[in-house]
C-alpha atoms as an extended CHARMM CRD file, in Angstrom:
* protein
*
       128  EXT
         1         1  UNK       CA             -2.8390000000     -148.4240000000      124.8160000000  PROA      1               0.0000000000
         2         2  UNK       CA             -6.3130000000     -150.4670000000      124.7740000000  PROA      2               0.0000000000
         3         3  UNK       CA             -7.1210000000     -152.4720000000      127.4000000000  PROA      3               0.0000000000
         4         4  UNK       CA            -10.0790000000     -154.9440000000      125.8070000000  PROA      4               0.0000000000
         5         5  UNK       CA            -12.1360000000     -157.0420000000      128.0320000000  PROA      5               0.0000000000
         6         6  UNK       CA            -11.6240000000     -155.1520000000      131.0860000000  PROA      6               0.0000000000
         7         7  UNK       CA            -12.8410000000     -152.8700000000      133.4970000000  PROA      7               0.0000000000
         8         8  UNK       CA            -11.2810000000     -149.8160000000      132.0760000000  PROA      8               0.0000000000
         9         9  UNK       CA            -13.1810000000     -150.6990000000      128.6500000000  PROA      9               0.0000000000
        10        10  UNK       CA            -15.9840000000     -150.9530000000      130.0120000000  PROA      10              0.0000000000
        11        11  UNK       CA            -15.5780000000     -147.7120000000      132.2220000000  PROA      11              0.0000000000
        12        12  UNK       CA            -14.2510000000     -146.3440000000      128.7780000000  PROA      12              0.0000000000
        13        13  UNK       CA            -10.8340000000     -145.4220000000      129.9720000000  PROA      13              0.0000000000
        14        14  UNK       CA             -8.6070000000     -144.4270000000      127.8870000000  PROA      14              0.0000000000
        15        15  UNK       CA             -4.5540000000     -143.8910000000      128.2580000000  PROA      15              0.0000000000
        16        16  UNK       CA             -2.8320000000     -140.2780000000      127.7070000000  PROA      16              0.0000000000
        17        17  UNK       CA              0.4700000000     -140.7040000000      129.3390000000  PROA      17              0.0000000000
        18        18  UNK       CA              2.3240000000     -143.5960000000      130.9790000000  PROA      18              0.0000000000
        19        19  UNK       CA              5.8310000000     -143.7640000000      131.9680000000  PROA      19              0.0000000000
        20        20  UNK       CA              7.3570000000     -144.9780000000      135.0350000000  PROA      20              0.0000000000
        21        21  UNK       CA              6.9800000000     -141.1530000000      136.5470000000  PROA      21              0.0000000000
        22        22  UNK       CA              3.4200000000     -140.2260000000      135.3940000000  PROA      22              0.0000000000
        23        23  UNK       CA              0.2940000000     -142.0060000000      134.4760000000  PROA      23              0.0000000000
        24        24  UNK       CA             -2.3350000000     -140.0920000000      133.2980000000  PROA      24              0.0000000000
        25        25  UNK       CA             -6.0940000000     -141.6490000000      132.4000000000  PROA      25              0.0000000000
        26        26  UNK       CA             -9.1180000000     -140.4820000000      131.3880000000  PROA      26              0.0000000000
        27        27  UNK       CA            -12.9930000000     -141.4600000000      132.0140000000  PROA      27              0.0000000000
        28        28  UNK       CA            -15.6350000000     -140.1220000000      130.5150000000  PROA      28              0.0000000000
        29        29  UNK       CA            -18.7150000000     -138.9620000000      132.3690000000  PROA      29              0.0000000000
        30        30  UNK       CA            -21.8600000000     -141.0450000000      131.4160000000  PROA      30              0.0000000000
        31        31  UNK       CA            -24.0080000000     -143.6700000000      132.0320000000  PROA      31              0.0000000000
        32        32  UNK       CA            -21.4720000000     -145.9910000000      132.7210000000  PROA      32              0.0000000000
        33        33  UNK       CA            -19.9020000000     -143.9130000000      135.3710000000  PROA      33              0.0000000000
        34        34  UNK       CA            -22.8660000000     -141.7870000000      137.2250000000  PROA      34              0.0000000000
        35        35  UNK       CA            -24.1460000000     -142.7370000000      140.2210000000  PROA      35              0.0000000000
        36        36  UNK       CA            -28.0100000000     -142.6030000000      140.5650000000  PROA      36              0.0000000000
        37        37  UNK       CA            -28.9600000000     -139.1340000000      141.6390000000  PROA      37              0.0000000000
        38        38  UNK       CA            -26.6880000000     -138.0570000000      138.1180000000  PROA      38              0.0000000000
        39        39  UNK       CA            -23.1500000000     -137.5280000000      139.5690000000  PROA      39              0.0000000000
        40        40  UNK       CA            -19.8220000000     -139.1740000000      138.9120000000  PROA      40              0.0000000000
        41        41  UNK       CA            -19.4980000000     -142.2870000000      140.8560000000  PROA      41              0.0000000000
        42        42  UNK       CA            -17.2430000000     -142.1100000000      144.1250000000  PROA      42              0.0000000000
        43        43  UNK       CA            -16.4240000000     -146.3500000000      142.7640000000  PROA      43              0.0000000000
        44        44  UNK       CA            -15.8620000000     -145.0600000000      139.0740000000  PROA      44              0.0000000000
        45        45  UNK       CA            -13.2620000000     -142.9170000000      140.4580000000  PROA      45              0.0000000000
        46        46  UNK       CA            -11.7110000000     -145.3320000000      142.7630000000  PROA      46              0.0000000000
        47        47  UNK       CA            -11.2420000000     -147.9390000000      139.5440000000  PROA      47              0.0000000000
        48        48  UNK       CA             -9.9790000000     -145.0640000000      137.4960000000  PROA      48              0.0000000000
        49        49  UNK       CA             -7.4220000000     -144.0850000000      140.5230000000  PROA      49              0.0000000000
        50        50  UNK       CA             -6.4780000000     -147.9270000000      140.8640000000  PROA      50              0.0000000000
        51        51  UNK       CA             -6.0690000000     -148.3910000000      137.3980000000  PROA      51              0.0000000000
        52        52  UNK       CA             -3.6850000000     -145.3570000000      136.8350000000  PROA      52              0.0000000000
        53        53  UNK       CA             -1.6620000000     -147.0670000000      140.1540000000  PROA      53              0.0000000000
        54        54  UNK       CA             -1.3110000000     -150.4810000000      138.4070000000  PROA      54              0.0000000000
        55        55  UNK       CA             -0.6190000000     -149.5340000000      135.3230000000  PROA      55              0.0000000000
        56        56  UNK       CA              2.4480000000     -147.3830000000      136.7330000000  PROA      56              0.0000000000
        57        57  UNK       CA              3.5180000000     -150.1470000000      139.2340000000  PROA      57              0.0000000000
        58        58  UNK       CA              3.4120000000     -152.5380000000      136.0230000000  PROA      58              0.0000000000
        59        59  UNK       CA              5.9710000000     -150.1240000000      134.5310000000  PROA      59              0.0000000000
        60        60  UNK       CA              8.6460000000     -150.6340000000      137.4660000000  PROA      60              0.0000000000
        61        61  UNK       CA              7.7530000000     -154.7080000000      137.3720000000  PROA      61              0.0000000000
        62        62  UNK       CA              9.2810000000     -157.5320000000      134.7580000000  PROA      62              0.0000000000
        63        63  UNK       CA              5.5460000000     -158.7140000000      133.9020000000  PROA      63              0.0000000000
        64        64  UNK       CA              7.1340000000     -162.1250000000      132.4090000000  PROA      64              0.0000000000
        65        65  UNK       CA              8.1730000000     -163.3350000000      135.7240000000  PROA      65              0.0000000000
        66        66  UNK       CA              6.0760000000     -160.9430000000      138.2040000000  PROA      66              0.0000000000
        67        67  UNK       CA              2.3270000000     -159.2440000000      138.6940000000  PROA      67              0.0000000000
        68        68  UNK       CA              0.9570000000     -156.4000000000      140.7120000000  PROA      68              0.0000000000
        69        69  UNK       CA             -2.1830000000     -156.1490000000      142.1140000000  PROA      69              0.0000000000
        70        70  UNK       CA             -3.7370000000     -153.5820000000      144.2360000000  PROA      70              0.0000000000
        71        71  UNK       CA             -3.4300000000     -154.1250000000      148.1970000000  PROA      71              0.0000000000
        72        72  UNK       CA             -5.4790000000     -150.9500000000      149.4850000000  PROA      72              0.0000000000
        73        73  UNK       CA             -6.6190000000     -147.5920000000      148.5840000000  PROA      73              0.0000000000
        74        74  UNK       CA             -7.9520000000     -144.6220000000      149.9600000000  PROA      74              0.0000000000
        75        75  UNK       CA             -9.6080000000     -141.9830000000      148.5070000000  PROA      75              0.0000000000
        76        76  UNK       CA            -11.4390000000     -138.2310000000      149.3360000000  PROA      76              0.0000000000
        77        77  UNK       CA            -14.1540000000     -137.0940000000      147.0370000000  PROA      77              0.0000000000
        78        78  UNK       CA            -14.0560000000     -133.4810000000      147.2710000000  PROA      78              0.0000000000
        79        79  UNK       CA            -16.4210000000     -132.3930000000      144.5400000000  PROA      79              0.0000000000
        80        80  UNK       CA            -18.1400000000     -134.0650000000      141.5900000000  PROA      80              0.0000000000
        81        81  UNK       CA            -19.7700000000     -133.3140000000      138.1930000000  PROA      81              0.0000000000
        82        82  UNK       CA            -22.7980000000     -134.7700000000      136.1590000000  PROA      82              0.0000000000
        83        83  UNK       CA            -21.2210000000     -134.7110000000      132.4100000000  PROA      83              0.0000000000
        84        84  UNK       CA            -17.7260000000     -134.7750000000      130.8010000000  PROA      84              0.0000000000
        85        85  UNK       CA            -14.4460000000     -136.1390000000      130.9940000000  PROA      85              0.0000000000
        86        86  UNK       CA            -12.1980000000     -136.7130000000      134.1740000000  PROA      86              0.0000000000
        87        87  UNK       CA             -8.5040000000     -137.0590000000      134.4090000000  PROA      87              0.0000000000
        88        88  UNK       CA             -6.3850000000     -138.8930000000      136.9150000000  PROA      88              0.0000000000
        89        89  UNK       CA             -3.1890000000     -138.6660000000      136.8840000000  PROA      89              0.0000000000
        90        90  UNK       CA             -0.7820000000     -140.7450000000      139.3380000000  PROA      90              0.0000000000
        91        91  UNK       CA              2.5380000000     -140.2190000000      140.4600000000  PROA      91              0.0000000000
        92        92  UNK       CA              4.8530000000     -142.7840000000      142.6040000000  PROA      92              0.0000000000
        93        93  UNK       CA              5.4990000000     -142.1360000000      146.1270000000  PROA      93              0.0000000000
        94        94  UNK       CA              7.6860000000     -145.4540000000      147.1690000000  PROA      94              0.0000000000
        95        95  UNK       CA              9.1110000000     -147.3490000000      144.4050000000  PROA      95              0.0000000000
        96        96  UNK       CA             10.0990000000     -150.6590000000      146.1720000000  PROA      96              0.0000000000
        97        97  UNK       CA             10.7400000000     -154.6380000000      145.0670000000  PROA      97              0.0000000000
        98        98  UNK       CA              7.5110000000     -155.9560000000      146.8740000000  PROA      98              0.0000000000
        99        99  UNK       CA              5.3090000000     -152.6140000000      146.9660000000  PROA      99              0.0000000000
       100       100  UNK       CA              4.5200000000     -149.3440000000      145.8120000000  PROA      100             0.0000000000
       101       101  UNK       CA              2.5680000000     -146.3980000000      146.8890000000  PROA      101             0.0000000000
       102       102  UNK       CA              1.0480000000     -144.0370000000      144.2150000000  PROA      102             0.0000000000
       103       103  UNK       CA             -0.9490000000     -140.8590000000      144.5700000000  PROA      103             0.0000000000
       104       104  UNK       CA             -3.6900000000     -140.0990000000      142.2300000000  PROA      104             0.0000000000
       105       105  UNK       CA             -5.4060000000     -136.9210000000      141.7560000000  PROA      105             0.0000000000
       106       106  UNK       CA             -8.8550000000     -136.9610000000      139.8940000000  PROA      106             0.0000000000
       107       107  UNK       CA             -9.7850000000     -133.5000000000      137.9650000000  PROA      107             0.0000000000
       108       108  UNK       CA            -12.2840000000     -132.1380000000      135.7890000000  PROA      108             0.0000000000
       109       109  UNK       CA            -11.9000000000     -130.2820000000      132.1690000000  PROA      109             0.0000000000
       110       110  UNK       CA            -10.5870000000     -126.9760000000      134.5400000000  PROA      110             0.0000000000
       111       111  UNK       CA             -8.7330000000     -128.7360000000      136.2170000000  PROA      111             0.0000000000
       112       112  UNK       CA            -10.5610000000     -128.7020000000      139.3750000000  PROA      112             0.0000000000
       113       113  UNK       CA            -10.0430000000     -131.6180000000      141.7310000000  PROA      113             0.0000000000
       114       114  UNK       CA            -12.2700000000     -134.0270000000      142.1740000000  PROA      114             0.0000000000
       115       115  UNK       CA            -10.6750000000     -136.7040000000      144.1420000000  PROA      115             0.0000000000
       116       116  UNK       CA             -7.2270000000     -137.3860000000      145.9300000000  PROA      116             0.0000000000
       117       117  UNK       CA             -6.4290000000     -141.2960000000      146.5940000000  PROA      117             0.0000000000
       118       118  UNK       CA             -3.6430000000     -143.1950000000      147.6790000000  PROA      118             0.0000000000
       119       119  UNK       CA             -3.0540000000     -146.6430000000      146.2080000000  PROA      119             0.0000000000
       120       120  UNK       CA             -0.3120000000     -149.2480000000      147.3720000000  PROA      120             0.0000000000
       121       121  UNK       CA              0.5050000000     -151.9210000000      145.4180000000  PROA      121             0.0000000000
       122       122  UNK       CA              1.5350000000     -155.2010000000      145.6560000000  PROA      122             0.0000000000
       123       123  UNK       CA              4.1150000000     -156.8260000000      143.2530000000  PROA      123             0.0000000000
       124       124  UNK       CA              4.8410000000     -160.4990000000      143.1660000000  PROA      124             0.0000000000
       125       125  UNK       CA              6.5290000000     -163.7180000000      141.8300000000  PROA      125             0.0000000000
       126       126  UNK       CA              4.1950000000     -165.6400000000      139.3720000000  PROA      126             0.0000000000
       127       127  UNK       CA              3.6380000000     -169.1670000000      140.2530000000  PROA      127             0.0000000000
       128       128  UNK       CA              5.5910000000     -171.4110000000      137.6160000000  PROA      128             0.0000000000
């Protein structure tokens, strides 16, 4: 699924699984997402870890009558690279009627992590 006009366009993120159980992203490595000494961004990988989150909450939500946005996250950068592709992929913690908590665990190509964060989300009624 495309997301034009966003953030995860313009991060390039793309969609490889979503379901209500598992969301998986993934974010290239470039210009777009390098911080200045060459490395991935710790902020690249906190919108990639937030997006994954909302996208899942958005699963569990009736989006005609309802939104979610995120309320906090947290996350630990535990190693980065300079070049290639990373993958997040976000499971649910607390499904409930006003929030959610998701993990999200960041890897590289071997599957190394990169990044744990925890994202709660925030789901409510659209004004009329």
């Amino acid at each position: 699924m495309a997301y034009p006009n966003t953030l995860m366009e313009a991060l390039g993120i793309e969609t490889v699984t979503m379901t209500k159980e598992k969301v998986q992203l993934t974010m290239p490595v470039d210009k777009r997402t390098r911080q200045p000494f060459g490395y991935l961004h710790g902020g690249a990988s906190v919108a990639l870890a937030e997006s994954a989150a909302s996208i899942g909450a958005s699963l569990h939500a009736d989006l005609q009558t309802q939104a979610v946005f995120g309320i906090e996250i947290n996350a630990n950068h535990i190693r980065s690279i300079k070049n290639g592709k990373v993958t997040a992929t976000a499971l649910p913690i607390h499904i409930g009627k006003s929030t959610m908590v998701w993990e999200i665990k960041i890897t590289d190509a071997e599957n190394w992590l990169l990044c744990v964060s925890r994202c709660t989300i925030g789901v409510i009624t659209k004004e009329k």
